[in-house]
C-alpha atoms as one frame of an Amber mdcrd trajectory, in Angstrom:
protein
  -7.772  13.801 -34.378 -11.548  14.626 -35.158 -13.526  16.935 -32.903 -15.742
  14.185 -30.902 -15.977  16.693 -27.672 -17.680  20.277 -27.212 -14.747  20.978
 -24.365 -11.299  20.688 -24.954  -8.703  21.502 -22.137  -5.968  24.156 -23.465
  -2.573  23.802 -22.057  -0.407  26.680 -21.872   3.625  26.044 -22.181   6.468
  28.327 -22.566   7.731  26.459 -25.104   8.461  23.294 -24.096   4.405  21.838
 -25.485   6.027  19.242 -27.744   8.615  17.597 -24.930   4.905  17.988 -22.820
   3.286  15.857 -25.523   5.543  13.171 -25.877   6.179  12.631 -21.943   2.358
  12.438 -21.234   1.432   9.850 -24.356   4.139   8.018 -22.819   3.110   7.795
 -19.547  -0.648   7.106 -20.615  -0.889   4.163 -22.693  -4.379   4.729 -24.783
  -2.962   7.926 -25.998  -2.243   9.720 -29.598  -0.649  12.749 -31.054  -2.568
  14.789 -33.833  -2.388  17.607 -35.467   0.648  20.102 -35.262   0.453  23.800
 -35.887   3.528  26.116 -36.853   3.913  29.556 -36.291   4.539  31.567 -39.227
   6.059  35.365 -40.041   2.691  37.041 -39.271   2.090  37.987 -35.754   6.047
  37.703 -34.603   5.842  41.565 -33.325   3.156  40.092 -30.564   3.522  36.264
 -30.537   7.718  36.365 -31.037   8.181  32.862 -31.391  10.761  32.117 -34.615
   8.855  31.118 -37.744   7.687  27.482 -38.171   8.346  26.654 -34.413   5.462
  24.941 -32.930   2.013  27.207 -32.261  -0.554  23.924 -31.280  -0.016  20.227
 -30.478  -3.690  18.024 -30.461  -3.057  15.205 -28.444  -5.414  12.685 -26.570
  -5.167  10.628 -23.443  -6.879   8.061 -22.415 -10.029   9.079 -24.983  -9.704
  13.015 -23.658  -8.839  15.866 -26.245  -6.039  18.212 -25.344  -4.070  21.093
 -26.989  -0.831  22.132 -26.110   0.320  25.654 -26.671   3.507  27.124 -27.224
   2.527  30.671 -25.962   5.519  31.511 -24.210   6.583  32.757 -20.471   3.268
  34.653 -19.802   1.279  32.113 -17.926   1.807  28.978 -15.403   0.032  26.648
 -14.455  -0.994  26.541 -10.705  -3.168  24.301  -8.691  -6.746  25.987  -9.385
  -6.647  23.430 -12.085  -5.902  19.883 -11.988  -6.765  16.737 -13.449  -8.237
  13.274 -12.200  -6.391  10.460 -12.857  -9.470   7.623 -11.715  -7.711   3.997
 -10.531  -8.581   1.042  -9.794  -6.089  -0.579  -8.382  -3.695   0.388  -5.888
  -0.595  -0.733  -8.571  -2.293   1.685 -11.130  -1.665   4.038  -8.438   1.390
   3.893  -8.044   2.213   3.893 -11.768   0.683   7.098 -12.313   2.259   8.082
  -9.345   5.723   6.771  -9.951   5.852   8.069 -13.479   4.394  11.609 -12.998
   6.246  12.584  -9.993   9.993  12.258 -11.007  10.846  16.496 -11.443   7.855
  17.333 -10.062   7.447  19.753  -7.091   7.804  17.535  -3.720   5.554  20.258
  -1.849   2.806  19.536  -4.371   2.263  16.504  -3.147  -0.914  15.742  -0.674
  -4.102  14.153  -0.925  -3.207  12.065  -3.730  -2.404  15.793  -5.036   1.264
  16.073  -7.420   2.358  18.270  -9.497   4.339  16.991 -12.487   7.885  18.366
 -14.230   6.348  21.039 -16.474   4.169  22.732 -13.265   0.811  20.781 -14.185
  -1.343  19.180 -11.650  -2.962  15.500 -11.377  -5.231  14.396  -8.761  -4.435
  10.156  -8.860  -6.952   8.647  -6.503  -9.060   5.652  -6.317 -12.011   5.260
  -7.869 -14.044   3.734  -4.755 -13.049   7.201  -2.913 -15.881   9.407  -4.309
 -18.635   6.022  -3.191 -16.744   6.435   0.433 -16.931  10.000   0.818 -20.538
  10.212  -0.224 -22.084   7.575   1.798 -24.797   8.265   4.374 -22.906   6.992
   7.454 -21.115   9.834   8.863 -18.522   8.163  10.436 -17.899   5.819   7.675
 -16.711   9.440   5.776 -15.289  11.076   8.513 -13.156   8.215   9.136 -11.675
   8.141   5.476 -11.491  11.750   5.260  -9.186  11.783   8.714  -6.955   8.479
   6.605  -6.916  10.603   3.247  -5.882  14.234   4.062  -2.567  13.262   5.928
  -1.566  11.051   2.656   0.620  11.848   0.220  -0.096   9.017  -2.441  -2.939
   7.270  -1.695  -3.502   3.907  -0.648  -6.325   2.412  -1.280  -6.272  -0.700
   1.703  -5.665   2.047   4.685  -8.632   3.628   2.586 -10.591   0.777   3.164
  -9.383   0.001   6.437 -10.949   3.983   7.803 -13.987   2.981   5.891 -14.964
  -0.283   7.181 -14.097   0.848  11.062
């Protein structure tokens, strides 16, 4: 993978970054693995992870950069941070939905909100929401915003149906 962006997103794992990898390129389809790092002897008496197990996994989805690091138990991932996951359909919907859900946590789930089997957090939501929560007519927005916030996974025609009265 060559550099082509100034920010790239740095996911922490215990030690599970590779399994990570391989479930998210195959859940994405325009997706790649790069470049692997290994941890070597130097550094065990702080890092502790056994000698040529994986440090760094480069990885892209859907044209955005990611690195996965094995750093251990110190860190989890919460819901401060999440990603987007932009549809346009309702069936691409529910694919993402269907496919990143299955180990997830249940109680993650709101507002087109889930969290997925190794703790990390994807907003999947149509992309005609942002263009009905920023129009002019109030009511047009407050109307979607009272359909939306009950919702689990989103649907984009009871969307439409708040919008349009």
């Amino acid at each position: 993978m060559i550099q082509t962006q100034k920010i790239t997103p740095n996911l922490w794992f215990d030690t599970n970054a590779e399994q990570a990898v391989n479930f998210y390129v195959n859940v994405f389809k325009n997706s790649s693995i790069g470049k692997t790092t290994r941890y070597g002897k130097e550094g065990y008496e702080i890092h502790k992870m056994p000698e040529g197990s994986i440090l760094t996994i480069q990885f892209t989805l859907e044209g955005q950069n990611f690195l996965a690091l094995n750093g251990g138990p110190v860190f989890k991932f919460n819901e401060a941070v999440s990603f987007i996951i932009y549809c346009d359909t309702q069936e691409e919907i529910d694919y993402y939905w269907n496919n990143l859900t299955p180990g997830g946590d249940p109680n993650a789930q709101q507002c087109g909100w889930l969290k997925d089997k190794f703790g990390l957090s994807w907003q999947v939501v149509p992309a005609v929401l942002e263009k009905m929560l920023t129009d002019s007519d109030i009511e047009k927005t407050e109307r979607v915003m009272a359909a939306f916030m009950p919702m689990k996974k989103l649907d984009i025609k009871a969307l439409e149906k708040a919008y349009n009265g």
